[in-house]
Each structure stands twice: as C-alpha cells, then as structure tokens.
N, C-alpha and C positions, 0 to 999 in steps of 0.2 A: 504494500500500500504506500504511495507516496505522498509527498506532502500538499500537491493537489486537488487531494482529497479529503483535508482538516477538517471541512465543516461537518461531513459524514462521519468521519473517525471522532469528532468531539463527542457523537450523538452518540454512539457505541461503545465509549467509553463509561458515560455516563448510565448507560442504561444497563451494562456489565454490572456498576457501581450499586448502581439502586435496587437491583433484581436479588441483590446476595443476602441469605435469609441468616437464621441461625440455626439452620440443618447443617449449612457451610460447616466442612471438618476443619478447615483452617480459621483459626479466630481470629483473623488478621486482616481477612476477608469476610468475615460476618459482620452486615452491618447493623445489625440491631442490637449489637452491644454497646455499653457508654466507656469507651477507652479512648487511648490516643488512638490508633488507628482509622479509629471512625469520627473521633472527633476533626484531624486534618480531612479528611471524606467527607463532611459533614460541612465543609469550610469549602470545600472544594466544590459540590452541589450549590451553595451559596453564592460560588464566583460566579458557578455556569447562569446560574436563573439569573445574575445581573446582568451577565453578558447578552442573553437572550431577550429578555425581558416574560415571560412566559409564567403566566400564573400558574399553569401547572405546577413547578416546579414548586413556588411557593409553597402550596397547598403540601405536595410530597414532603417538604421540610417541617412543615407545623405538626403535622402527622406522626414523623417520626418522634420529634420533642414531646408529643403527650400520649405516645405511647411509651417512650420511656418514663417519663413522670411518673404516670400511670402505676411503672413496674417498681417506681422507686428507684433512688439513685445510690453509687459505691459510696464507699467512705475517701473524704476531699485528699486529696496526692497531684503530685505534677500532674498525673498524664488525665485524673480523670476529671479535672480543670478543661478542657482541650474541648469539649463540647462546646462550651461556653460562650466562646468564642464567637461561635455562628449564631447562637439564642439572643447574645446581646446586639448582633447586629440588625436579627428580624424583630428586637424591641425597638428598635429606630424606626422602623417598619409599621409597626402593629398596634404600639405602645402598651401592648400587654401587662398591667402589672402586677398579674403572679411571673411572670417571665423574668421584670426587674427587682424584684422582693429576690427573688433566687437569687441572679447575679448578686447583687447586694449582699449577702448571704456569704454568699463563697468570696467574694471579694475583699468582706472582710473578715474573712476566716485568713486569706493570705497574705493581709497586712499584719492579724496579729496573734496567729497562732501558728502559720506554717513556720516549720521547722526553720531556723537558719544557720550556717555557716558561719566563721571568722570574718568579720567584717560584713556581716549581715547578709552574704545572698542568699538566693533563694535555696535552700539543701532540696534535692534532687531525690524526695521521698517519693515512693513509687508502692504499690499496692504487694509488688515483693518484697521490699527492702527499704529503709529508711536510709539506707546512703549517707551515713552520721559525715559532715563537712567537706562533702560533695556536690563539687557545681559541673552542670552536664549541657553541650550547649543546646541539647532536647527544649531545657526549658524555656530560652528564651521564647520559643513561638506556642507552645505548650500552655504555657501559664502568662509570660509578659505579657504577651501582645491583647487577651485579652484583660489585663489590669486596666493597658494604655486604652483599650475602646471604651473601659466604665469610665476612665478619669475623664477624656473627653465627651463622652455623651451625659452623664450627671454634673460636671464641672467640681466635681470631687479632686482638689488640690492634691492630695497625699495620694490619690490610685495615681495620678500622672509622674508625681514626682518618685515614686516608690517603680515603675514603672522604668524612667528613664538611670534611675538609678542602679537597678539589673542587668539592662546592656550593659554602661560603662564596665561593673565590675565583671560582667562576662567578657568582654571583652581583654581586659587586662589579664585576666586568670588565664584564658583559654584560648587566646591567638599566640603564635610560634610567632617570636620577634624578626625568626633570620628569615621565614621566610611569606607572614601572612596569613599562613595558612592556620588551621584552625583543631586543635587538638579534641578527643572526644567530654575527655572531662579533665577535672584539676579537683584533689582532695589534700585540705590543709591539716589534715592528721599525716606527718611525711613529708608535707610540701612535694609534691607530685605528680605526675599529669599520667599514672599508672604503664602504660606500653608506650608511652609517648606517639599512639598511632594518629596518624593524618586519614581521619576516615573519612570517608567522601558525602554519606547522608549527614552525619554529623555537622561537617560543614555546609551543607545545603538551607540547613537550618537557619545558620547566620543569612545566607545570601537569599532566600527567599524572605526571610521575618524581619529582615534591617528594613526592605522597602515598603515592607508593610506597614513596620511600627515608624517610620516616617512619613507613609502617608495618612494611616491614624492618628498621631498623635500634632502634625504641622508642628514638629519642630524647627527653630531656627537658631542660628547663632553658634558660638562653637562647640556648642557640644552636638550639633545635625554636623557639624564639618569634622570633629571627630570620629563619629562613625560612617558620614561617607568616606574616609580616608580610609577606615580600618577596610569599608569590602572595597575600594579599589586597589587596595592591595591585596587582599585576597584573590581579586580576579586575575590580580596580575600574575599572580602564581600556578593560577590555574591553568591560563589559556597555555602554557607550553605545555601541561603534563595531558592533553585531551587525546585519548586514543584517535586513531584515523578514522575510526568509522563514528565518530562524535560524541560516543559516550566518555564517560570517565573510568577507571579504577576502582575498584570499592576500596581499596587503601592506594590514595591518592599517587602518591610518589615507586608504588612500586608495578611496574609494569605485569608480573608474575599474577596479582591477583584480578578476579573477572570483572568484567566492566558491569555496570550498575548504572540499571533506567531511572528507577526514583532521585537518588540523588541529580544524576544528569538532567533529569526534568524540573526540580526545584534552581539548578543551578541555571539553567536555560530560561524560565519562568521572571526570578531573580533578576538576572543581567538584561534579557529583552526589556522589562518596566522599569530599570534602573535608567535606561536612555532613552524612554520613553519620560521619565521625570526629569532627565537633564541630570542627574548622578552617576552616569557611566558617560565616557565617549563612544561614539560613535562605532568606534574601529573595533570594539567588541562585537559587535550583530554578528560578523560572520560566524564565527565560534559559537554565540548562541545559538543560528540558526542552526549549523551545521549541527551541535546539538541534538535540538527539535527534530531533525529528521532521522536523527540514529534515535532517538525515543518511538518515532511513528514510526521506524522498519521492527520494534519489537514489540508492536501491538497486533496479537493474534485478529481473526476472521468475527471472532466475538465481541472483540472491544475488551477483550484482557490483555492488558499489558503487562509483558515476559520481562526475564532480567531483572528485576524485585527483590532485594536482600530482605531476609526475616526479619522482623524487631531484634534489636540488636542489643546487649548489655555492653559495660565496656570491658574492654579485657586487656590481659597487661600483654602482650606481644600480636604484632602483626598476621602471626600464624591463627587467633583465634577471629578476626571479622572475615580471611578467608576460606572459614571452614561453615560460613553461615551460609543457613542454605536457602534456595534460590526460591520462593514460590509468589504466586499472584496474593497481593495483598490492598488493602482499602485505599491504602496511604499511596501507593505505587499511584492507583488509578486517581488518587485526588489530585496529586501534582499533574500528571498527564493534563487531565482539565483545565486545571490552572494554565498550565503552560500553553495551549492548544489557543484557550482566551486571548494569552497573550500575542502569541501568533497571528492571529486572526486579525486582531485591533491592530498591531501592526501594519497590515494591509490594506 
C-alpha cells in the first residue's frame, strides 16, 4: 500500500482500532480496557474525529468513556492517568461535568498524593510497581500532558505550573548530553539511567508530547525555547541513525536490533507538526516523510499495523528491548492515526 492511499489506510487503521474487543488475547490490543495502551488509542481516535470532523466518531468516544465508568475505574498510577487525556478534551466539547469533577479528581490526586522523586518528579508508579525515585520518559505524555490541558482549560495556576515543571526536570534527568538523544529512564537511588539504552518508543514520547504540550499549554519565553532546543536536538541525532527503508531501531544507535513502526510513527507525527508550528526546519520533512511511508508499507490489508514492540519495562542492557516481542498493539495503531492526520494536513 502506498502512501497515495493515506486517506483509505487512515480509515483502516482506525476501524482495526475501534473493532478490538476484550476477547482480544493480547491486552495491548484490547480496547476496552482503561491503561496506557488504550488511553494513547483513545487520544488517537480523538485526533482522527478532529481531523475528520464526523460525529460518528464523537458519539464512539463518549460511549467508550461510560462504559468504562460504568465498569468502574483502576487505582490512579502513570499509565492509568492516560485516558484522561482524551475525556478532558471532549469536556471542552461537551462540558460534561461528571466528566470535569473526574478530571478534577485525579488531577489532584497528582498534584498531591502521587508518589515523587528527589527533587519532586513525577515517580513512574505503574499498576506493577511503584518505581521508588524513578523518572520514565513514559510519563511525560502519560500523565503531563494531561495536567497541562486541566491547567489551561480551568485556569488552575498550579496544574500548568506543576505541568511545565515535569518537562524541565525530565528533560534534565533523561536526555544524553553528548548526544540529545533520550534515555529510557533515570533512578536517583544510584544516580542512574539503568542500561543507559537509547530506546527509540521511549524517545518518541518526548518528540511526539513536547509538540503537544506546546500546543496545549501556549507556552512562551525561555522556557518554550528550552525545550524546542532540547527536540531539535534530539532530531538532530536522529535523522543520521534512520534505517533506509524509514523506520528506526528499537534501540536507536544500534543497527543489530529491529526497526520499530510505533516509535517511527510518533517520531514522524512529532517532527511533521513540529514544522508545521514553525519548531523544526524545514529540511526535516524528508526524513519525516520518508518515515511515514516505511510506517504505511507495514500496515497489513486490515489496517493492522506490523512492526509494534510490546509495552516495554526498562531494562539494564541493550540485549533486553531487543528481545521484546513484536505484536499488533492499541498504541502502535494510535500513533499510525496521528501520524497519517498529520500527513494529510500537510497536503
């Protein structure tokens, strides 16, 4: 399938997406559970219906939201934060407010009960592990991004600052000085950054959720010039290590391990709307694009897209992200959408 045929491969993505029940053997692919997985799918479903404008889709999202209600929700951690994300954006939408009493809720449960770190980050507590003084850069889009949409949509001072306060120090912690690039996590018991691996979802994280939480949050001044600087250098590190056929590495710098769609689609997603904002130059697209179409040549006949590393924990040497294995997951095909959006609106 090539990339002349984005607007049908968006539709088939998305409907791969939306079809996957909780008979699904892989959970990672079930969307009717409340995790990260499906919370970034759930984000992603969100992109499409704006890009389209289709009430359908609408209605399919509200649907989802009370029926998980409904079943009742996990107990508050990073990842299952990550729904939120999308609910608080269709309460801009709908102005629901059992929708905003929730958000409100969990909002500030992460101002003043989530776990934290030395020097206050956010600790990278997860439904298996509490991760004692562990920062993962999972959480910036996991959890920040939506802090940054309560503090601007209520004008709640402390979600925005509390918010902009979590890049910086993930940034400091968990970008490689020599070379931009973006380590999985950093734990101040040790002072550590565990395998020191360069994983490639990992860092998709920063490059998709900086343009986000820039354009949520209308930052300016130098701390919006601080971190566009932090992903311009990160892209800069990127574009030379991009396999030929567009994807990337799942561990970024070593050529030996397999290339990986999800990350290559948040990183293509990323840098398309980054010069699309006027925070990348220009001379990036081609690598973006080029990209985008190693993402569309691994999108099967059904709109599942191949090449999908499993959720990943972090692990102390290189040898454990390439031993994760390969399957169709939520998150794979949200980026896909995202990315496809952006593609599109490029044209």
């Amino acid at each position: 399938m090539t990339i002349k045929n984005r607007g049908e491969l968006l539709e088939r993505v998305f409907q791969k997406l939306a079809s996957s029940d909780r008979n699904n053997s892989n959970d990672h692919m079930n969307f009717d559970s409340w995790e990260w997985p499906t919370g970034v799918a759930i984000y992603g479903l969100f992109k499409y219906y704006r890009f389209t404008g289709k009430e359908h889709y609408l209605q399919v999202m509200e649907q989802w939201f009370k029926e998980r209600l409904d079943e009742g929700l996990p107990p508050k951690n990073v990842n299952s934060v990550a729904p939120l994300l999308t609910l608080i954006h269709l309460y801009e939408l709908n102005r629901s407010e059992a929708y905003l009493q929730l958000c409100t809720e969990w909002a500030e449960w992460i101002i003043h009960e989530m776990p934290r770190t030395e020097e206050d980050g956010l600790q990278h507590i997860t439904v298996i592990a509490d991760n004692e003084e562990q920062l993962w850069d999972d959480t910036l889009f996991m959890t920040v991004l939506f802090l940054a949409k309560m503090g601007e949509l209520t004008g709640n001072e402390a979600y925005r600052q509390e918010a902009v306060y979590q890049f910086l120090i993930h940034v400091k912690y968990l970008t490689d000085p020599s070379t931009g690039l973006w380590y999985h996590g950093f734990c101040f018991d040790g002072r550590h950054h565990f395998g020191g691996t360069l994983w490639a979802r990992g860092n998709c994280w920063f490059t998709a959720g900086v343009v986000e939480f820039l354009e949520i949050s209308g930052l300016e001044g130098p701390v919006k010039r601080y971190l566009v600087e932090a992903l311009q250098a990160q892209v800069r590190a990127l574009l030379p290590l991009q396999h030929e056929g567009g994807l990337w590495h799942t561990v970024l710098n070593d050529s030996s391990s397999y290339v990986e769609a999800s990350a290559t689609a948040g990183f293509a997603y990323g840098m398309i709307k980054a010069v699309r904002m006027g925070l990348l130059d220009e001379s990036c697209l081609p690598a973006a694009l080029r990209a985008a179409e190693g993402v569309i040549a691994c999108v099967e006949e059904d709109g599942t897209v191949g090449k999908v590393s499993y959720g990943t924990a972090i692990g102390m040497d290189d040898e454990h992200y390439k031993q994760i294995p390969i399957v169709p997951t939520a998150y794979g095909q949200a980026l896909t959408i995202m990315m496809l959006t952006e593609v599109i609106r490029k044209d």
